[in-house]
C-alpha positions as CSV (number, residue, x, y, z in Angstrom):
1,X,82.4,1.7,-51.0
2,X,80.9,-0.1,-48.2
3,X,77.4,-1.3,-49.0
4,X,75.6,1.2,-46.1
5,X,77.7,4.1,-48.0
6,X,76.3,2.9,-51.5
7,X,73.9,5.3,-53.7
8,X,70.2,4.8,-54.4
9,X,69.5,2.7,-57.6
10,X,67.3,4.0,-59.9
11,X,64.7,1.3,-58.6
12,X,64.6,2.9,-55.3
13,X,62.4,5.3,-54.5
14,X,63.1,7.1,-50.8
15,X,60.6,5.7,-48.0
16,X,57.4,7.7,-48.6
17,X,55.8,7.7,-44.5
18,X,51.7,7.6,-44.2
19,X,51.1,11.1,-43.7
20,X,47.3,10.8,-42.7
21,X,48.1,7.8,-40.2
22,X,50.9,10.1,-38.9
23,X,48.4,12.8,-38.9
24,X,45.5,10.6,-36.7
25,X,48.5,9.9,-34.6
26,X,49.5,13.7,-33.8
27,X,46.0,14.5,-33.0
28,X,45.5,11.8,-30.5
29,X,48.7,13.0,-28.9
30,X,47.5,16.9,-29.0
31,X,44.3,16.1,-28.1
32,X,45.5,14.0,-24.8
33,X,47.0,15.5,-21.7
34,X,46.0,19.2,-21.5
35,X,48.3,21.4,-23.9
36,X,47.0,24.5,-22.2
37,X,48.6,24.0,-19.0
38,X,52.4,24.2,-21.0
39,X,50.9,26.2,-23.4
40,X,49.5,29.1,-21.0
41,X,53.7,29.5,-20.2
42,X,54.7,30.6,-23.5
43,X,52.4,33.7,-23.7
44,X,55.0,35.8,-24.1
45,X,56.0,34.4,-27.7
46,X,52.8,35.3,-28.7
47,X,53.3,39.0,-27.8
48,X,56.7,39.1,-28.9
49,X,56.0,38.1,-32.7
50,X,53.1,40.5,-32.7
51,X,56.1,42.8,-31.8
52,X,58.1,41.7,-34.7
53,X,55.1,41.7,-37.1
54,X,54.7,45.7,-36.2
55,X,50.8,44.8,-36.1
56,X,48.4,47.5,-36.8
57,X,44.8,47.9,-35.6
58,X,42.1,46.5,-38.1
59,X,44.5,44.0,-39.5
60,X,42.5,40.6,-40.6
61,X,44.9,38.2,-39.0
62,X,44.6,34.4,-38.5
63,X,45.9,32.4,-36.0
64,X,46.7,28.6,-37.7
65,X,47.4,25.6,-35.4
66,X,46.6,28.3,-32.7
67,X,46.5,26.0,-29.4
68,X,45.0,27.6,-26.5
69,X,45.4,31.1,-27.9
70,X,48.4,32.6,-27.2
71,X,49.1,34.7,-30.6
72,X,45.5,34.7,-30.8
73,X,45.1,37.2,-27.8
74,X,48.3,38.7,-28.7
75,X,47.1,39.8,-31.7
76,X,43.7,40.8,-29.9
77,X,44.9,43.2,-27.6
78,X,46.3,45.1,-30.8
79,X,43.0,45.8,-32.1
80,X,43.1,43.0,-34.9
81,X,40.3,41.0,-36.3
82,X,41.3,37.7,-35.4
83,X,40.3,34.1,-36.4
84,X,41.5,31.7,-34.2
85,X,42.1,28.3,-35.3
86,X,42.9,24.5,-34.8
87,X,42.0,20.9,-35.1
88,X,41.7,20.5,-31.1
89,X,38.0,21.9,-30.8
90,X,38.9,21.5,-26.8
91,X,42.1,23.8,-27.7
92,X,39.9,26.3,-29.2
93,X,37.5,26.5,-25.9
94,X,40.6,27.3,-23.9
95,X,41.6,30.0,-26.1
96,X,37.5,31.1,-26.0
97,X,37.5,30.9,-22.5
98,X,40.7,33.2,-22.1
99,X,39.1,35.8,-24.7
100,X,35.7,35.9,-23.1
101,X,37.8,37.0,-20.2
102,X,39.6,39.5,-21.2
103,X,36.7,40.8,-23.1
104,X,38.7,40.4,-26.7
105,X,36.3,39.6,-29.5
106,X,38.1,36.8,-31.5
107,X,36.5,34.2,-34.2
108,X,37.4,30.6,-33.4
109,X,37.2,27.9,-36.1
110,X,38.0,24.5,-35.7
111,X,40.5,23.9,-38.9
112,X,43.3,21.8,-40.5
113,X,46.8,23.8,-41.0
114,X,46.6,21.5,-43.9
115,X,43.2,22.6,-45.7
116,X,42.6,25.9,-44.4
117,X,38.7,26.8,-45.1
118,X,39.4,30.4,-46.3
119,X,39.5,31.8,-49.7
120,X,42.5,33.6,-51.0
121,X,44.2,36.2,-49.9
122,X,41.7,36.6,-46.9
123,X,43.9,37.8,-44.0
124,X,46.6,40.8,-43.4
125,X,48.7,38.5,-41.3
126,X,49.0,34.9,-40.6
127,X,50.5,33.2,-37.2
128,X,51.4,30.0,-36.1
129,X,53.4,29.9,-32.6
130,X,54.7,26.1,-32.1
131,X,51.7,25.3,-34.2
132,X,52.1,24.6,-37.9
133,X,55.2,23.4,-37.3
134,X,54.3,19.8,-36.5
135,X,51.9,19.4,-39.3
136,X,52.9,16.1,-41.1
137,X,52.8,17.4,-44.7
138,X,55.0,20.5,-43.8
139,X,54.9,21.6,-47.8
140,X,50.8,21.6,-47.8
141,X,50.8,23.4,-44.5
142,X,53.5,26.1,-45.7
143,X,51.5,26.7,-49.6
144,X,48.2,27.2,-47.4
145,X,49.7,29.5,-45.0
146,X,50.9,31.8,-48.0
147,X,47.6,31.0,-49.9
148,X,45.5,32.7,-47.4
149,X,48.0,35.2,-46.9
150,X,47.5,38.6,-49.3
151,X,50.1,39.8,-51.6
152,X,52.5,42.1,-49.3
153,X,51.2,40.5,-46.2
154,X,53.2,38.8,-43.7
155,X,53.5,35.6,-42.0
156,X,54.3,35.1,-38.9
157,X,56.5,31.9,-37.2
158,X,57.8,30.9,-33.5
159,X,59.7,27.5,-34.1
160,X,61.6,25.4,-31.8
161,X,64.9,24.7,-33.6
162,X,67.0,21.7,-33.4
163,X,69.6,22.3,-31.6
164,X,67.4,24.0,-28.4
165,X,66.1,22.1,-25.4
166,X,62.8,21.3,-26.9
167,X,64.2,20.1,-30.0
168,X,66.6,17.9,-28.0
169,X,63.6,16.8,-26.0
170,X,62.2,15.3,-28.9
171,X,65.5,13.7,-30.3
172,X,65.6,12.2,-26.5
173,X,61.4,11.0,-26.9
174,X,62.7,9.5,-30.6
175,X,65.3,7.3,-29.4
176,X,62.8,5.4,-27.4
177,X,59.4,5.5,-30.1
178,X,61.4,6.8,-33.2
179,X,58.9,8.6,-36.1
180,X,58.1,6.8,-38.8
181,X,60.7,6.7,-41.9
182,X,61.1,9.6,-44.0
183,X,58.5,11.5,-42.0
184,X,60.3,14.8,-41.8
185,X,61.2,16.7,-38.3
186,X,58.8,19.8,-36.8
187,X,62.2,21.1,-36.0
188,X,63.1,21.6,-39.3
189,X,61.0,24.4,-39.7
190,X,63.8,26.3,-37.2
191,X,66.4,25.7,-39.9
192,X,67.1,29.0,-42.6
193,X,67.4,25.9,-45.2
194,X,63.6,24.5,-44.7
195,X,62.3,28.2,-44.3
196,X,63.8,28.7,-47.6
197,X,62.1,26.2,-49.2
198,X,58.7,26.2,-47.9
199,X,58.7,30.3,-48.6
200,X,61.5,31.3,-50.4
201,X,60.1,31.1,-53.9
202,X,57.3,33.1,-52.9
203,X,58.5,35.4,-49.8
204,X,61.6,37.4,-48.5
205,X,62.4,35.6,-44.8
206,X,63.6,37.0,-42.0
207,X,64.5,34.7,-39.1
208,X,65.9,36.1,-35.4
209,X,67.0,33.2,-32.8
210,X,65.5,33.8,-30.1
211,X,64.9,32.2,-26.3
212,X,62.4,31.2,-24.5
213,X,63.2,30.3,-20.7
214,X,61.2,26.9,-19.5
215,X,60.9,28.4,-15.6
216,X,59.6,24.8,-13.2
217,X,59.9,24.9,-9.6
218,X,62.4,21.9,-10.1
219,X,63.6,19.3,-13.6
220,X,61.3,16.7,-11.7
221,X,58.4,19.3,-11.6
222,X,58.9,19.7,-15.4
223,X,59.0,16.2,-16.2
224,X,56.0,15.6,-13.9
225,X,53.9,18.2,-15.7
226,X,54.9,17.0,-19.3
227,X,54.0,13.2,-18.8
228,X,50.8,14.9,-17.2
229,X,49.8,17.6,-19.9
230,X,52.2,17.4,-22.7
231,X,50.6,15.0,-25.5
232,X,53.7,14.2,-27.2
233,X,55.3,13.4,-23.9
234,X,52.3,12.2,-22.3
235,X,52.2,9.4,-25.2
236,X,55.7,8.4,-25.1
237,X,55.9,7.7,-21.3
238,X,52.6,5.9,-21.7
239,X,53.4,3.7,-24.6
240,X,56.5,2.4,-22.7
241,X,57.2,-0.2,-20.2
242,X,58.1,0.5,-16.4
243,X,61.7,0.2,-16.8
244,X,62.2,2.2,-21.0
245,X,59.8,4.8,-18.5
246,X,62.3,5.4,-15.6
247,X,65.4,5.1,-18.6
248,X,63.2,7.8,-20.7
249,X,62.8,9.3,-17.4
250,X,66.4,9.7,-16.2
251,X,67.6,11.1,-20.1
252,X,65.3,13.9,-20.0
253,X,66.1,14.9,-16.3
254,X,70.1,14.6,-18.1
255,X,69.3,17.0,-20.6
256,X,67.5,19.4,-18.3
257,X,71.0,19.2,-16.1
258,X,72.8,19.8,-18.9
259,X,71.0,23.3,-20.0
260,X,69.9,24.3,-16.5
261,X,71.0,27.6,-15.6
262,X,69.5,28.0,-12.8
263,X,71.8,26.9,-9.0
264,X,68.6,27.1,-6.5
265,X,66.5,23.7,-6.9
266,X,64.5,25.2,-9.4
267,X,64.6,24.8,-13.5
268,X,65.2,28.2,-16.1
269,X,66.6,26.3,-19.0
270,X,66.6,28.2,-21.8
271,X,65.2,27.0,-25.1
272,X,66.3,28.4,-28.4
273,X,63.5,29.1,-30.9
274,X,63.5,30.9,-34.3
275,X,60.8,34.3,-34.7
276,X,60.4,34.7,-38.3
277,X,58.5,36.6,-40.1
278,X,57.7,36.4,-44.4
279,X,56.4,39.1,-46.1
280,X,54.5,37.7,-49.3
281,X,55.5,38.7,-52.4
């Protein structure tokens, strides 16, 4: 047995990551950029899993890690009581602004995914579109989403897997700032094996792929407006040096090419993404 190939001893203990450094880190990169100009794209995941969830009028739902809004309003425009949340307070005035617009009466609250401020049991339905997903300690956020989530209630999930564009997005962004050790992948929570065991113990799961279609008026346009808006991206192109930029640069424009479907200049590149949805036990 080669010595990479050999076993843990009983002296080693697997690399445990700082999850509150990691944490500080993620909300510099979220709070950076302006999320809401990608984030206003996807509105129609929002309405989709408010589809799936079969939402009825009255339902107490909460929106967790809830960016600018889009399951929030979703979920609005169904008649729901609706608490917006997320740790981005300028997040949370996007989504204000977009309710107060659309004359939807919605409850926003600045909150951790990790430490939601809500007693037990409080809400019908709980959502997270993109959201929760990229909370460092994924087994905290997944106990509090069921916590607040009543007994026959349901949960739900839109999660970019790792085999879709925007999980290969961030396997391109790790090979040039790689996470820390043993910090575990957002895009595990688009795996059936993670699902089941952040909610399987507690929850039946039922998880569609799905698509979501990144539409740009060219791949440069899209890079443009990530390293612009797009924390996450934004942070990675800034943290580089001219020449790991244009290299960073040039992969992603690859990957785009690679997925593009569309033959006119511009960019449709579909991105795979699971809907889920948990009904409590």
């Amino acid at each position: 047995m080669t010595p990479s190939a050999a076993p843990l001893t009983h002296h080693e203990q697997p690399i445990q990551p700082d999850l509150e450094a990691l944490k500080a880190r993620q909300h510099g990169a979220w709070s950076s950029g302006d999320y809401a100009i990608v984030g206003t794209t996807l509105q129609i995941v929002g309405e989709e899993l408010c589809e799936a969830l079969d939402l009825r009028a009255g339902q107490k739902v909460l929106d967790v890690a809830a960016g600018n809004g889009n399951a929030t309003l979703a979920a609005a425009r169904r008649w729901c009581e609706v608490v917006s949340t997320d740790y981005v307070p300028s997040l949370l005035e996007r989504g204000r602004i977009r309710a107060e617009a659309d004359g939807l009466p919605v409850t926003f609250k600045t909150a951790d995914a990790e430490a939601l401020d809500f007693a037990d049991s409080a809400f019908d339905v709980v959502l997270s579109t993109f959201g929760v997903m990229f909370t460092p300690n994924q087994d905290k956020a997944a106990a509090e989403l069921l916590r607040v989530c009543r007994s026959g209630g349901k949960i739900g999930l839109a999660n970019w897997t790792p085999e879709g564009f925007i999980g290969q997005l961030f396997k391109t962004l790790g090979k040039y700032l790689p996470p820390p050790a043993g910090a575990k992948s957002p895009a595990a929570w688009g795996t059936r094996a993670r699902l089941n065991e952040l909610f399987g113990t507690a929850a039946s799961i039922a998880a569609e792929p799905r698509h979501f279609n990144f539409r740009y008026r060219s791949p440069e346009h899209f890079v443009e407006v990530f390293k612009t808006y797009y924390g996450p991206t934004l942070k990675a192109f800034a943290a580089l040096d001219p020449t790991n930029q244009a290299a960073l640069k040039n992969d992603i424009l690859a990957l785009i090419g690679r997925m593009n479907r569309a033959e006119d200049g511009t960019m449709v590149v579909p991105s795979e993404y699971f809907q889920v949805v948990v009904v409590k036990r």
